[in-house]
C-alpha positions in Angstrom: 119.1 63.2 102.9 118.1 62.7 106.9 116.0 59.9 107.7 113.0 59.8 110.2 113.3 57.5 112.9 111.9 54.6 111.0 114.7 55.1 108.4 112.7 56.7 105.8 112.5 60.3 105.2 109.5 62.5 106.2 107.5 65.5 104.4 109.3 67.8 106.7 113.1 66.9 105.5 111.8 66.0 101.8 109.4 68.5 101.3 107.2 66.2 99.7 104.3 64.2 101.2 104.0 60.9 101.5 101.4 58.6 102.1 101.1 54.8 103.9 102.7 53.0 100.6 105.4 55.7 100.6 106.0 58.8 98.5 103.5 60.1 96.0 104.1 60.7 92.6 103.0 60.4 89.6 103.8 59.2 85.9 102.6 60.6 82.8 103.2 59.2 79.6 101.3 59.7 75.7 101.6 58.3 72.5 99.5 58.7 69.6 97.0 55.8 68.0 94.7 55.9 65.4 94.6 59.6 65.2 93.8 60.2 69.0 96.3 61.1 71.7 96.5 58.4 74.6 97.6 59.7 77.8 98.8 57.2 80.3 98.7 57.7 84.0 99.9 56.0 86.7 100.0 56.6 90.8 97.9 59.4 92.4 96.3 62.2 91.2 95.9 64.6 94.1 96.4 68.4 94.8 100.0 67.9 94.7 100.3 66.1 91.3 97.4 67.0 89.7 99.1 70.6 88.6 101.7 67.9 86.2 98.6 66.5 84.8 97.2 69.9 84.3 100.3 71.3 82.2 100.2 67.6 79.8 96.6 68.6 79.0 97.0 72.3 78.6 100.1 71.3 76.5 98.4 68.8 74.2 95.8 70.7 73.4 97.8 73.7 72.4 99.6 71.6 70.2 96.4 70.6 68.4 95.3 66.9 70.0 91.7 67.6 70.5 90.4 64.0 70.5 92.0 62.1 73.8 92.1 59.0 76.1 93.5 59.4 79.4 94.0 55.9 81.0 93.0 55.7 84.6 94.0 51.8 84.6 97.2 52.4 87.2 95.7 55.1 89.2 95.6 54.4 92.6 93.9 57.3 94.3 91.7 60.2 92.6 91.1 64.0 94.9 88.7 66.8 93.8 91.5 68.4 92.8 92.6 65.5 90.0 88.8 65.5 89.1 88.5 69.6 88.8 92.2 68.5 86.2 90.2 66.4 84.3 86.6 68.2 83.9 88.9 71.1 82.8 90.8 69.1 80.2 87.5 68.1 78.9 85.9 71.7 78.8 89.6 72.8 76.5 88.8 69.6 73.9 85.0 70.8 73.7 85.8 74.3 73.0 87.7 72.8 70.0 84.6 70.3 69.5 87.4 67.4 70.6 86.6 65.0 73.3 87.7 63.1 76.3 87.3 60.0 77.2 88.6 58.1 80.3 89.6 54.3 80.3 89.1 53.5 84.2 88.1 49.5 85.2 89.0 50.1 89.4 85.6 50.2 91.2 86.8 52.6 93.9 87.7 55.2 91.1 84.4 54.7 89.7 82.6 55.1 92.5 84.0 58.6 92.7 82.5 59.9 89.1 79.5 58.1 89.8 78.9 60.1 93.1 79.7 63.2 91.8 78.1 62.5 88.2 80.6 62.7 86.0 80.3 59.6 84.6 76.9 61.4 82.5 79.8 63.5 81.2 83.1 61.8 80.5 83.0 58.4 77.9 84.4 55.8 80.5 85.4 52.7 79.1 87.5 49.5 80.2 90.1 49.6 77.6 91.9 51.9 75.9 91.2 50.2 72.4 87.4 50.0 73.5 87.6 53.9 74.1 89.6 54.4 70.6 86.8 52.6 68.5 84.0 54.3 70.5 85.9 57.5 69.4 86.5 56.6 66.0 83.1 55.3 65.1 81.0 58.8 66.0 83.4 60.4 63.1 
């Protein structure tokens, strides 16, 4: 691969963008507790990852997981885009009267769904066991 002159490689040679910390991406992982399907996310969530988060959604709730967490704890930056993912994962769980809740502690996240007021919509919590029992305690 051919490296910018700084030594790293650039959007143009990659074809992948790349912010001030380096190249964006994203990690999705999920595991199943207490019944409810924990999705773990780490990095960005932006107009170019978001569609990865998109698919684990669509995915989980096809496969019948109508009740779950997605833990916001290692995001580091949220778009529209990331929120339009989420707000959508949320409508598929309703239409199966499931739910989903977020687990988010980092005030600059925050700040974003309490702007555009989401936080009257999704359950946001500060732990992923905090979000489980708030789950498991309205059954």
């Amino acid at each position: 691969m051919r490296k910018a002159a700084g030594g790293t490689p650039t959007q143009a040679m990659t074809g992948r963008p790349h912010g001030a910390g380096g190249f964006v991406d994203l990690k999705l992982e999920h595991h199943t507790t207490d019944g409810i399907e924990v999705v773990d996310v780490e990095g960005e969530i932006d107009v170019y990852t978001a569609p990865r988060l998109r698919e684990l959604l669509i995915d989980l709730v096809n496969g019948g997981h109508y009740q779950l967490v997605v833990n916001m704890e290692k995001v580091e930056f949220l778009d529209s885009t990331g929120l339009g993912v989420l707000v959508g994962g949320l409508k598929r769980v309703r239409a199966h009267d499931g739910s989903l809740d977020l687990v988010c502690t980092q005030e600059r996240i925050l700040k974003i769904f309490r702007i555009t007021g989401l936080t009257k919509v999704f359950g946001i919590h500060d732990s992923v066991d905090e979000a489980i029992a708030s789950r498991k305690s309205e059954k």
